[in-house]
C-alpha positions in Angstrom: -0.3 16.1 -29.7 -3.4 15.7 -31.2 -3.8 17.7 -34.4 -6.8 18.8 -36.9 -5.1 19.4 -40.7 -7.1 20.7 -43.5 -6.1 20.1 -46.7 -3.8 16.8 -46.2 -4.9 15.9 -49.8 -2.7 19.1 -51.1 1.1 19.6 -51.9 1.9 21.0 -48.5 -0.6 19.3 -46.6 0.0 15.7 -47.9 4.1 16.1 -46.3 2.7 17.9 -43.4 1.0 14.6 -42.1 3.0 12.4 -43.1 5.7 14.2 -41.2 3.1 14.8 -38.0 2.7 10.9 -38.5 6.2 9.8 -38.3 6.8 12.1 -35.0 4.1 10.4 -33.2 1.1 12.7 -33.4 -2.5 11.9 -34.1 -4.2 13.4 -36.8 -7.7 13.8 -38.2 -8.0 15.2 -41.5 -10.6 15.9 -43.2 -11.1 15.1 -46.7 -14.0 17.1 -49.3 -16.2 13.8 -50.4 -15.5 12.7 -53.5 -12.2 14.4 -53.4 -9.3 11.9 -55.2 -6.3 11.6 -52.2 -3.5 9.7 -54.7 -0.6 11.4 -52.2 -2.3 9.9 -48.9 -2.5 6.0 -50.1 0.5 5.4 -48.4 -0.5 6.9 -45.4 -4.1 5.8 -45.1 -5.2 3.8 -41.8 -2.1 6.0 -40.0 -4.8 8.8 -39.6 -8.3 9.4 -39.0 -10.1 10.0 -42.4 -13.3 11.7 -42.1 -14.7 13.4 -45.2 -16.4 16.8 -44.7 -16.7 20.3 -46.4 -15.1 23.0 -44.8 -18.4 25.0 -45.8 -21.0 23.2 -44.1 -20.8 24.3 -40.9 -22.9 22.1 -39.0 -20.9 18.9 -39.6 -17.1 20.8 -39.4 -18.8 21.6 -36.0 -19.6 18.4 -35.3 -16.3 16.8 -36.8 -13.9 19.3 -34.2 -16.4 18.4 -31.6 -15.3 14.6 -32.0 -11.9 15.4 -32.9 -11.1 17.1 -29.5 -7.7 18.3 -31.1 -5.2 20.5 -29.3 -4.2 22.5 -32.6 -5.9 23.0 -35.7 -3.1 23.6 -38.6 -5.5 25.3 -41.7 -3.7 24.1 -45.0 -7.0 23.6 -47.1 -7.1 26.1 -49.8 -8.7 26.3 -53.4 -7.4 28.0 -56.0 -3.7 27.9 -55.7 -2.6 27.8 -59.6 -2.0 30.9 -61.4 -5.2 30.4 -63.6 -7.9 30.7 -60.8 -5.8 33.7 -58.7 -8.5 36.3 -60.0 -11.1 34.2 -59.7 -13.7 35.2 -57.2 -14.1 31.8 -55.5 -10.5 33.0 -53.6 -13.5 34.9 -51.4 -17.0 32.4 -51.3 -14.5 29.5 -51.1 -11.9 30.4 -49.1 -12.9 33.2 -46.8 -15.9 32.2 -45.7 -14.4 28.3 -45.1 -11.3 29.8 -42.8 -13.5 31.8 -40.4 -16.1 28.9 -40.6 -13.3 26.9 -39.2 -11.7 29.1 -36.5 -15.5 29.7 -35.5 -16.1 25.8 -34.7 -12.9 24.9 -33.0 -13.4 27.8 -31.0 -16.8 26.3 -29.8 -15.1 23.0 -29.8 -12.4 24.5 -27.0 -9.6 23.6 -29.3 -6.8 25.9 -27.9 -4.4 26.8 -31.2 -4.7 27.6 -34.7 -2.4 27.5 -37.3 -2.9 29.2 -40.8 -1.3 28.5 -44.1 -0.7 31.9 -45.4 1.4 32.9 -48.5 4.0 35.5 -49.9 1.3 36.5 -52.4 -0.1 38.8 -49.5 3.0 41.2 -50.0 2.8 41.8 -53.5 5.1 43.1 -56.2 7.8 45.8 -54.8 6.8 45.3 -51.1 9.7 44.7 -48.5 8.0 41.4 -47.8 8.3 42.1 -43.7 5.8 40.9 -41.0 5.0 43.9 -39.8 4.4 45.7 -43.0 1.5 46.9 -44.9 0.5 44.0 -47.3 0.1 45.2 -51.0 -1.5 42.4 -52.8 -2.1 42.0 -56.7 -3.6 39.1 -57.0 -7.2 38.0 -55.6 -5.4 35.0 -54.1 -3.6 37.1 -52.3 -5.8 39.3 -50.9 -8.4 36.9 -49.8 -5.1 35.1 -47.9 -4.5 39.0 -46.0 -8.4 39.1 -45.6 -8.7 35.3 -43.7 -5.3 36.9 -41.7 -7.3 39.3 -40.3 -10.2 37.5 -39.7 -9.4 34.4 -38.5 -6.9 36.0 -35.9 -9.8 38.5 -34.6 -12.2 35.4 -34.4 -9.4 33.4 -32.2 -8.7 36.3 -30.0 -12.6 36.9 -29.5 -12.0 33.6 -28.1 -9.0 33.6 -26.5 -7.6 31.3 -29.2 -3.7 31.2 -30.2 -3.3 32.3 -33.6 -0.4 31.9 -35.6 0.2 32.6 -39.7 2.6 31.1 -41.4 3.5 33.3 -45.0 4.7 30.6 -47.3 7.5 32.3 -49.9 8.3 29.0 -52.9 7.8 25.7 -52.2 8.7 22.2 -54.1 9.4 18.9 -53.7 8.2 15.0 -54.2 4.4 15.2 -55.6 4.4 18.6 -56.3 1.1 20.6 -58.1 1.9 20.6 -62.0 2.0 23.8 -63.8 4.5 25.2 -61.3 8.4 25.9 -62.4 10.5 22.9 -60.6 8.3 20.0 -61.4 7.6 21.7 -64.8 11.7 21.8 -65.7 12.3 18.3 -63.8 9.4 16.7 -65.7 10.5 18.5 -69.5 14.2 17.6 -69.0 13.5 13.8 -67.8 11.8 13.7 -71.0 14.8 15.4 -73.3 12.8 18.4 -73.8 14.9 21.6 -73.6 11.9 24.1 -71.2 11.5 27.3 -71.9 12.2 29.9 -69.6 12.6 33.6 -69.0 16.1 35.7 -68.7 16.1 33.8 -64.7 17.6 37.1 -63.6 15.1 36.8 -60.3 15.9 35.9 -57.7 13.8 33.7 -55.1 13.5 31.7 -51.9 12.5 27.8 -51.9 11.9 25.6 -49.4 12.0 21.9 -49.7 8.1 20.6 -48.3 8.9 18.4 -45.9 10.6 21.7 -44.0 7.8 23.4 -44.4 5.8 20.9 -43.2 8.2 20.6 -39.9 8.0 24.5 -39.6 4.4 24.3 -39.5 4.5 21.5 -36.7 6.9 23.7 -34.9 4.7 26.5 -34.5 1.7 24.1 -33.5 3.9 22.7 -31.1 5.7 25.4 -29.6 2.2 27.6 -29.3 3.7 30.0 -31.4 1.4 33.2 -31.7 1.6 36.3 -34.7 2.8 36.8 -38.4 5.9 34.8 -39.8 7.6 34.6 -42.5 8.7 31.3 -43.7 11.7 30.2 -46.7 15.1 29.5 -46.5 16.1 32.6 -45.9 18.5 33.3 -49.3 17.4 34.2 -52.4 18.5 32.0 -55.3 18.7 33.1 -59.0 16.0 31.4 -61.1 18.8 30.7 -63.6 21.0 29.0 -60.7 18.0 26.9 -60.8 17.7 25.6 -64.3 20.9 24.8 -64.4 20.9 23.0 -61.3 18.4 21.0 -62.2 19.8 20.5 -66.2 23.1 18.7 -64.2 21.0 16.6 -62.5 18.0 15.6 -64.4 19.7 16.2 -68.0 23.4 16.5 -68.1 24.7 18.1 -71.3 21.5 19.6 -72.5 22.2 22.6 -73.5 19.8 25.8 -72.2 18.4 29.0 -73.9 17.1 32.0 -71.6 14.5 34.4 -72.3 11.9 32.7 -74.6 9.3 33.8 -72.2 8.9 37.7 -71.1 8.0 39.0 -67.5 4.6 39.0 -66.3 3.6 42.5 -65.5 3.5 41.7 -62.2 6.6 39.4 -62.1 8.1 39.6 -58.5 11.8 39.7 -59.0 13.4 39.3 -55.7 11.9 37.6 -53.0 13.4 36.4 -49.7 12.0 35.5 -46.2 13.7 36.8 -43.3 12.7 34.3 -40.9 14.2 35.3 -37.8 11.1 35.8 -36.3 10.1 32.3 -36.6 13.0 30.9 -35.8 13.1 33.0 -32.5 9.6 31.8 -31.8 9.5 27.8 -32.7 13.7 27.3 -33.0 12.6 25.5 -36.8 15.3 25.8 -38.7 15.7 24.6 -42.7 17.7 21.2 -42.7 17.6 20.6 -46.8 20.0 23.0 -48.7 18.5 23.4 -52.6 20.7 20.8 -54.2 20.2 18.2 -52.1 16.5 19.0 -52.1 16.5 18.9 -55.7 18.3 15.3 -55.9 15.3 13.7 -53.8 13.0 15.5 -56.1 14.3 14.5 -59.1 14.9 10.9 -58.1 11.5 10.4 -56.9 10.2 12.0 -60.7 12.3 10.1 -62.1 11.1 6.7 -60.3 7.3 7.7 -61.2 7.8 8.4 -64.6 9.4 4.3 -64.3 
């Protein structure tokens, strides 16, 4: 299959070509200029590089034009880190870039498009199911329910598939910093005791490389509407810590609640992914610990 992926410079988008590489389908990805790639050296010559801006229309046009891709998997988003999730650029960045994008493959006669979208959408206190009324609280999230809507009525306008993937927690190799995982892995390899909260919540990860493969899946399979994607359980933040403590630190010993809530602090949140499942037959193949051994092992190696 031929494939167009935004965003292969990012977390998810760096594992979701290098797994679309190793099962044998051809990728252009497009790169902002000037943007530093460190997670695609390995990779580079096993795709087609081209470097454009999603917002300048005229040469995304031109780029799908070339490209002549069966599916375009949307993974490109700025603004992902806690700090810039109120910042207005979640809308002129964003927005405006995602229905820039379904707009030109459209005209391109590219025949599928799948989205990156996130649990953010739901919000605090919502039952977090497809069908549901999203309640969002952050900017990020909202923009992500307001590029839902749009880019699926711009695909059906013409006759496009359109399918929307809402990420739930993510981690793995060459994860963002800032974010809990590579924060404890990275504070413990180095003997510092991390500060956390109670880890009374519980939440769903999912190692990257399976969301990468789910995200394949529903390119592949011409998958079509809203789905969840996780694990499917719910795992106790505290469960977490200590997991990781055995591994990366054995022996250290952990304190919980330095930090409070935030006001918005989602405390349980899990993906019922039957609907996915049904529709692509993805399934999760890396339980938590063994997802965290990889992790850690490859943190450990880069820190030499």
């Amino acid at each position: 299959m031929r494939l167009f992926l935004t965003g292969a410079a990012g977390f998810v988008g760096a594992a979701t070509l290098a797994r679309a590489i190793a099962a044998g389908h051809e990728v252009w990805a497009p790169i902002r200029p000037g943007e530093p790639a460190p997670r695609l050296a390995a990779l580079r010559g096993r795709f087609i590089h081209r470097e454009v801006d999603l917002r300048d229309a005229d040469a995304l046009a031109a780029l799908l034009a070339e490209a002549r891709a069966d599916c375009v998997i949307h993974c490109a988003w700025s603004g992902v880190g806690n700090a810039q999730r109120f910042d207005r650029r979640q809308i002129t960045d964003n927005v405006e870039a995602s229905c820039t994008l379904v707009e030109a493959a459209a005209a391109a006669g590219i025949g599928g498009f799948v989205g990156m979208g996130s649990q953010g959408e739901y919000g605090a206190g919502n039952p977090m199911r497809e069908d549901g009324l999203p309640t969002p609280t952050t900017l990020y999230g909202a923009a992500k329910v307001a590029s839902l809507f749009l880019t699926r009525q711009l695909a059906a306008q013409s006759g496009m598939r359109h399918a929307w993937l809402r990420l739930f927690s993510t981690y793995g190799p060459q994860d963002n910093d800032g974010w809990l995982i590579p924060m404890l892995i990275t504070e413990m390899l180095a003997g510092r005791r991390p500060k956390t909260t109670l880890g009374t919540q519980r939440w769903d990860w999912l190692h990257v490389d399976d969301v990468a493969d789910a995200l394949l899946a529903a390119a592949t399979a011409q998958a079509e509407g809203v789905f969840n994607l996780g694990s499917g359980e719910a795992i106790a933040v505290r469960r977490v810590v200590e997991m990781i403590r055995d591994l990366a630190a054995p022996g250290m010993e952990l304190v919980f609640g330095e930090i409070p809530f935030r006001p918005d602090q989602v405390m349980h949140m899990q993906a019922d992914t039957t609907r996915l499942r049904a529709a692509t037959g993805w399934s999760p193949r890396l339980a938590m610990r063994e997802g965290l051994e990889g992790t850690i092992a490859w943190y450990r190696e880069a820190r030499g």
